[in-house]
C-alpha positions as YAML, in Angstrom:
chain: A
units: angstrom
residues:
- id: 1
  name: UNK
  ca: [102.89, 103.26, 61.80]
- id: 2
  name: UNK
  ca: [100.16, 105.49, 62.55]
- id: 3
  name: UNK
  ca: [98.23, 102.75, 64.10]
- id: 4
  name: UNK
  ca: [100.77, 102.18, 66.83]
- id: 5
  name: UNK
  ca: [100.93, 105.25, 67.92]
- id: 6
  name: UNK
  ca: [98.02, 105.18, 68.44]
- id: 7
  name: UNK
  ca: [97.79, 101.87, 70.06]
- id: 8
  name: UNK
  ca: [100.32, 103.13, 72.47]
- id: 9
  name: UNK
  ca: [98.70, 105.89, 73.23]
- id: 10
  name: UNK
  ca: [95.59, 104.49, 74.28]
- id: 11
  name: UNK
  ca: [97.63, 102.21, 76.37]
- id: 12
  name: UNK
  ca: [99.04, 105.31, 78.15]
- id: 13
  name: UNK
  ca: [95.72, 107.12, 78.60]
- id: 14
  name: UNK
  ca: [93.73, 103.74, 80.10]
- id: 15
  name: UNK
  ca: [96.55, 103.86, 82.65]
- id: 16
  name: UNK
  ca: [96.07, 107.10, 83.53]
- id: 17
  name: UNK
  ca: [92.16, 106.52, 83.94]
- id: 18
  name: UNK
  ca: [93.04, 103.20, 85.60]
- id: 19
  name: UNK
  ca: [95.00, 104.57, 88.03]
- id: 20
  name: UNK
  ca: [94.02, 108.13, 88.96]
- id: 21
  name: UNK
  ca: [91.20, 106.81, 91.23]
- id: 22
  name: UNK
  ca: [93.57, 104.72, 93.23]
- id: 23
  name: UNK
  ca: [95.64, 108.12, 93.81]
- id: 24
  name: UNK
  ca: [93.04, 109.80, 95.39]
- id: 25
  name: UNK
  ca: [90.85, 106.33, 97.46]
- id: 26
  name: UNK
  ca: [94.23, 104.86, 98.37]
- id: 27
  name: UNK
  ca: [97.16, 105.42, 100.79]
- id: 28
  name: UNK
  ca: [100.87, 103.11, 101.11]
- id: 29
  name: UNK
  ca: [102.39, 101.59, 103.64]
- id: 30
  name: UNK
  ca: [104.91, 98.88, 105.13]
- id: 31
  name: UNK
  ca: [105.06, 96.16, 107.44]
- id: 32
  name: UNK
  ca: [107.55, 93.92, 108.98]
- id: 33
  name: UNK
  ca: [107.43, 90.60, 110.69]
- id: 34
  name: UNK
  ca: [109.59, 89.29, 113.39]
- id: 35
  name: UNK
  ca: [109.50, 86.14, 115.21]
- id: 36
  name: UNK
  ca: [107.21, 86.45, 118.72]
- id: 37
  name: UNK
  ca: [110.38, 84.19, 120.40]
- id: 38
  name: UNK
  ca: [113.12, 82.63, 120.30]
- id: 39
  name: UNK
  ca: [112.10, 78.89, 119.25]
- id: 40
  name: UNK
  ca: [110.59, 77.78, 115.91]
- id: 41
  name: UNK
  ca: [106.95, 78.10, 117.06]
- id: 42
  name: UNK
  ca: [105.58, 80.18, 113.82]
- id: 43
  name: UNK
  ca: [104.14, 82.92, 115.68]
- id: 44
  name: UNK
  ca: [105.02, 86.49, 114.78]
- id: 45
  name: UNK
  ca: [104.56, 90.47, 115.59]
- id: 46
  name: UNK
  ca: [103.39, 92.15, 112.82]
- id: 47
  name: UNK
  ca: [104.39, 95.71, 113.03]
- id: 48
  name: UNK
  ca: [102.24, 98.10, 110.33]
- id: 49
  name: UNK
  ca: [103.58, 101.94, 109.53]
- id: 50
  name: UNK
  ca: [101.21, 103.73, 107.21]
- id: 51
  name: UNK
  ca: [101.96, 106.94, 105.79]
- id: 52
  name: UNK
  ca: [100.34, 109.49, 107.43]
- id: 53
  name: UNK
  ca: [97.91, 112.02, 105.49]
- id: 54
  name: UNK
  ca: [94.81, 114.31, 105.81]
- id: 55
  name: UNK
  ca: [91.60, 112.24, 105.77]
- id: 56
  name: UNK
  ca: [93.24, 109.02, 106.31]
- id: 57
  name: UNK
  ca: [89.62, 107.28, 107.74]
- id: 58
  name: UNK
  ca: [87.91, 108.00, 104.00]
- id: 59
  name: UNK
  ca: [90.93, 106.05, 102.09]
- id: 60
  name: UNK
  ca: [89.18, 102.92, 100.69]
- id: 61
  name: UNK
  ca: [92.49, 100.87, 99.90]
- id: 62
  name: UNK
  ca: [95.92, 100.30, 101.87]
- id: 63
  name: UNK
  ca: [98.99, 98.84, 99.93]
- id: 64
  name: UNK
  ca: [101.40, 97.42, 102.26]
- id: 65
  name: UNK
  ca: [105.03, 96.63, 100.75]
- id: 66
  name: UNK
  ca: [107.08, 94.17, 103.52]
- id: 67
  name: UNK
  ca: [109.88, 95.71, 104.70]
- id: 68
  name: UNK
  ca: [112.81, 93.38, 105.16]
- id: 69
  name: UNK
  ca: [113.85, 92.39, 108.42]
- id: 70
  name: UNK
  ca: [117.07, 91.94, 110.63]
- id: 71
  name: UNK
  ca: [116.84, 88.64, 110.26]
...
């Protein structure tokens, strides 16, 4: 029993080391994509919102989640 405790905890902890850098060299964001006209030609607009914060030109990485459209 005592064994999977502490398995689990050292699951726990390597997250936290895992992911603590990304907190501080990362920022989120979202995107959308609509169609550029009205006929089926595959080209799109690409719209990107970021979430703005202090010292956004020394982030490293940008996670962008797609927001759903109208459509």
């Amino acid at each position: 029993m005592i064994y999977l405790f502490i398995f689990i905890g050292g699951i726990f902890i390597g997250c936290l080391l895992v992911g603590l850098p990304f907190v501080k060299t990362g920022v989120f964001g979202r995107f959308k994509l609509e169609p550029y006209d009205d006929d089926d030609t595959g080209f799109y607009t690409i719209s990107i919102e970021i979430e703005h914060k202090e010292l956004l030109l020394h982030k490293s990485y940008v996670i962008l989640k797609k927001e759903e459209s109208q459509k």
